[in-house]
C-alpha positions as CSV (number, residue, x, y, z in Angstrom):
1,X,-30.5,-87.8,0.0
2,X,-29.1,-88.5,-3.7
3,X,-26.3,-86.6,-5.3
4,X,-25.0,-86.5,-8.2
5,X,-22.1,-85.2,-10.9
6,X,-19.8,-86.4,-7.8
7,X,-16.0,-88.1,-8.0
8,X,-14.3,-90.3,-5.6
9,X,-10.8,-89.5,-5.4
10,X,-7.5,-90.7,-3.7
11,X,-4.6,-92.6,-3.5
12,X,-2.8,-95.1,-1.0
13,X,-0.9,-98.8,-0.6
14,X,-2.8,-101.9,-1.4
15,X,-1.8,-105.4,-0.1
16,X,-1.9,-108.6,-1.8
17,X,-3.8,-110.7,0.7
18,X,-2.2,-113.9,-0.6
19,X,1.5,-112.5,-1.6
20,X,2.0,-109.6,1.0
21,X,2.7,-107.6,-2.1
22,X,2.2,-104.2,-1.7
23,X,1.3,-101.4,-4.5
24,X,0.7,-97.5,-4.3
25,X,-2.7,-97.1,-6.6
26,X,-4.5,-93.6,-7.4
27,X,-8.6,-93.5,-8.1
28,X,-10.1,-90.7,-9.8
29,X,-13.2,-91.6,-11.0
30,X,-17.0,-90.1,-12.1
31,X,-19.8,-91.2,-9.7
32,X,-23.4,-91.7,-11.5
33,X,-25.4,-91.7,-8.3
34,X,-24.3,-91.6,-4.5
35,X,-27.0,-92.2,-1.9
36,X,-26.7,-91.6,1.7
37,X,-29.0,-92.7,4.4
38,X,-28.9,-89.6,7.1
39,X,-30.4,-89.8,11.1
40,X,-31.4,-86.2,12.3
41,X,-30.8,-85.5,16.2
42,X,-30.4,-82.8,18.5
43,X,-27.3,-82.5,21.3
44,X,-27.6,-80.7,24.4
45,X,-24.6,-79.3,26.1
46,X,-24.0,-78.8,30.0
47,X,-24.1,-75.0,29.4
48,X,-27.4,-75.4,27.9
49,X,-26.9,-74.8,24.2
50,X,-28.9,-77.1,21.7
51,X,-26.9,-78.1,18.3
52,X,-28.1,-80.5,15.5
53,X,-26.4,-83.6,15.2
54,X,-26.5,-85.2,11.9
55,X,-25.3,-88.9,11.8
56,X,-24.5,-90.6,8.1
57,X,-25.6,-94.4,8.7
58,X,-25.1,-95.5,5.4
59,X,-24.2,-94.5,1.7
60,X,-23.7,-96.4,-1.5
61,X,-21.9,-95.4,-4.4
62,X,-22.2,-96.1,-8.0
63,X,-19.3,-95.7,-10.4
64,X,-19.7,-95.0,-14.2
65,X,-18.7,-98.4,-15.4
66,X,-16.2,-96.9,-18.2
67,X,-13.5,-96.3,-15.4
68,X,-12.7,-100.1,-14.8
C-alpha cells in the first residue's frame, strides 16, 4: 500500500550516545511517499467468531528533503 500527503509528527528526549546529554526535540514534518508492506490473516476465537487480522511487517518513510 502507498500513501501519500502524510506528516510524521511528535516530540520526546534524545540522548547523546557519547556525552549522556539529553535534549527534548519536536518533528513535524511533510512525508513525500510512505510505503507499508501488509500480511492479511483470519483469527478464530473459542466462541467461534472469525475476525481479520491485519499484521503491518514493514513500512518506509520518505521525508521531503526541505525539512532538514
Amino acid at each position: 500500500m502507498e500513501l501519500s500527503n502524510l506528516k510524521f509528527v511528535g516530540h520526546g528526549m534524545i540522548t547523546d550516545p557519547e556525552t549522556s546529554v539529553q535534549d527534548f526535540i519536536k518533528i513535524n514534518a511533510d512525508l513525500d511517499l510512505v510505503q507499508m508492506v501488509m500480511s492479511l490473516d483470519q483469527e478464530l476465537t473459542k466462541e467461534g467468531n472469525l475476525y481479520p487480522k491485519v499484521e503491518i511487517t514493514e513500512v518506509a518513510l520518505t521525508m521531503h528533503k526541505d525539512t532538514f
